[in-house]
N, C-alpha and C positions, 0 to 999 in steps of 0.2 A: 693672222687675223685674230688669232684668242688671245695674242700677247697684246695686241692695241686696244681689245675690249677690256680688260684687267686691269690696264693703266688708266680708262677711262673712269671706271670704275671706283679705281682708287682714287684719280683728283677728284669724284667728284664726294666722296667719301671726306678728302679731307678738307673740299670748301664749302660742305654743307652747315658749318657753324657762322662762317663768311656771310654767308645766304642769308639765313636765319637773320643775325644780327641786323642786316641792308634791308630785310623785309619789315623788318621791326619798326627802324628808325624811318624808311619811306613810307609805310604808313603813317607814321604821327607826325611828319610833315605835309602832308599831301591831307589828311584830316585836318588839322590845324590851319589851312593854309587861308587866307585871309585875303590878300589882294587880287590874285587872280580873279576867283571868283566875286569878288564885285565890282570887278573892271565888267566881265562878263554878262553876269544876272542880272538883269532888270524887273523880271517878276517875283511878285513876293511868294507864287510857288513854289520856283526850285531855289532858295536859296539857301544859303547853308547855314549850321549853326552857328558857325564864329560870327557871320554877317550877322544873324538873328540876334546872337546875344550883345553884341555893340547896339544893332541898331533900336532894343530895348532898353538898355543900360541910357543912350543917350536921348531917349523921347521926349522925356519933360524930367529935368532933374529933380524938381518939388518930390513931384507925387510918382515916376515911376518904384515897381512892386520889388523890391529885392529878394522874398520869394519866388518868383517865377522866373529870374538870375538866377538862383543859385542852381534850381529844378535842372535848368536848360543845362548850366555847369556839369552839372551831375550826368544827363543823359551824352553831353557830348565826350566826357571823361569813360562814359563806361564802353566803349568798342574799345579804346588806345588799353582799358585794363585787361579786357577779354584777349586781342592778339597778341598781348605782352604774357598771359599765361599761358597761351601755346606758342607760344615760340619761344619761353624762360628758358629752357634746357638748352638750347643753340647759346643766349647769351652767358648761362655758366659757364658752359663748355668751352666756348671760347675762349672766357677770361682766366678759366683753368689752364687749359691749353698754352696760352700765352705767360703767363707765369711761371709757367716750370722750367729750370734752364737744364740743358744739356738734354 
């Protein structure tokens, strides 16, 4: 039994830069994600930023505000920077990890 908790242990030791990495890049697809949710959303409650900033970008192309693009830009960029700084060690580690031969 202690010998199968040790082994557990250790793969999970060495696929926690695995992890990391998968958690990274599923988030900033799953933030990013565009079609889903306006297949979905119909109210102008829940919907997302990517819809929001398309669906302001294309309102009236004269006179929409390209301040209030860039604003939304900015807010939707700062979560994908926030979980990329905790989880940065996973994606060195990795590409450390992976580069060393022998």
């Amino acid at each position: 039994m202690k010998k199968k908790a040790m082994s557990t242990l250790l793969v999970m030791a060495m696929t926690a830069m695995a992890v990391g990495v998968q958690a990274v890049f599923s988030f900033v697809s799953s933030w990013n994600n565009y079609f889903t949710p306006a297949l979905v959303l119909h109210t102008d409650t829940k919907k997302t930023l990517p819809i929001l900033i398309a669906q302001l970008r294309s309102a009236d192309f004269l006179k929409f505000d390209m301040g209030q693009v860039y604003v939304m830009i900015a807010f939707s960029i700062f979560p994908v920077i926030v979980v990329y700084l905790l989880l940065s060690k996973f994606i060195v580690g990795g590409v450390a990890l992976g580069g060393v031969k022998g």
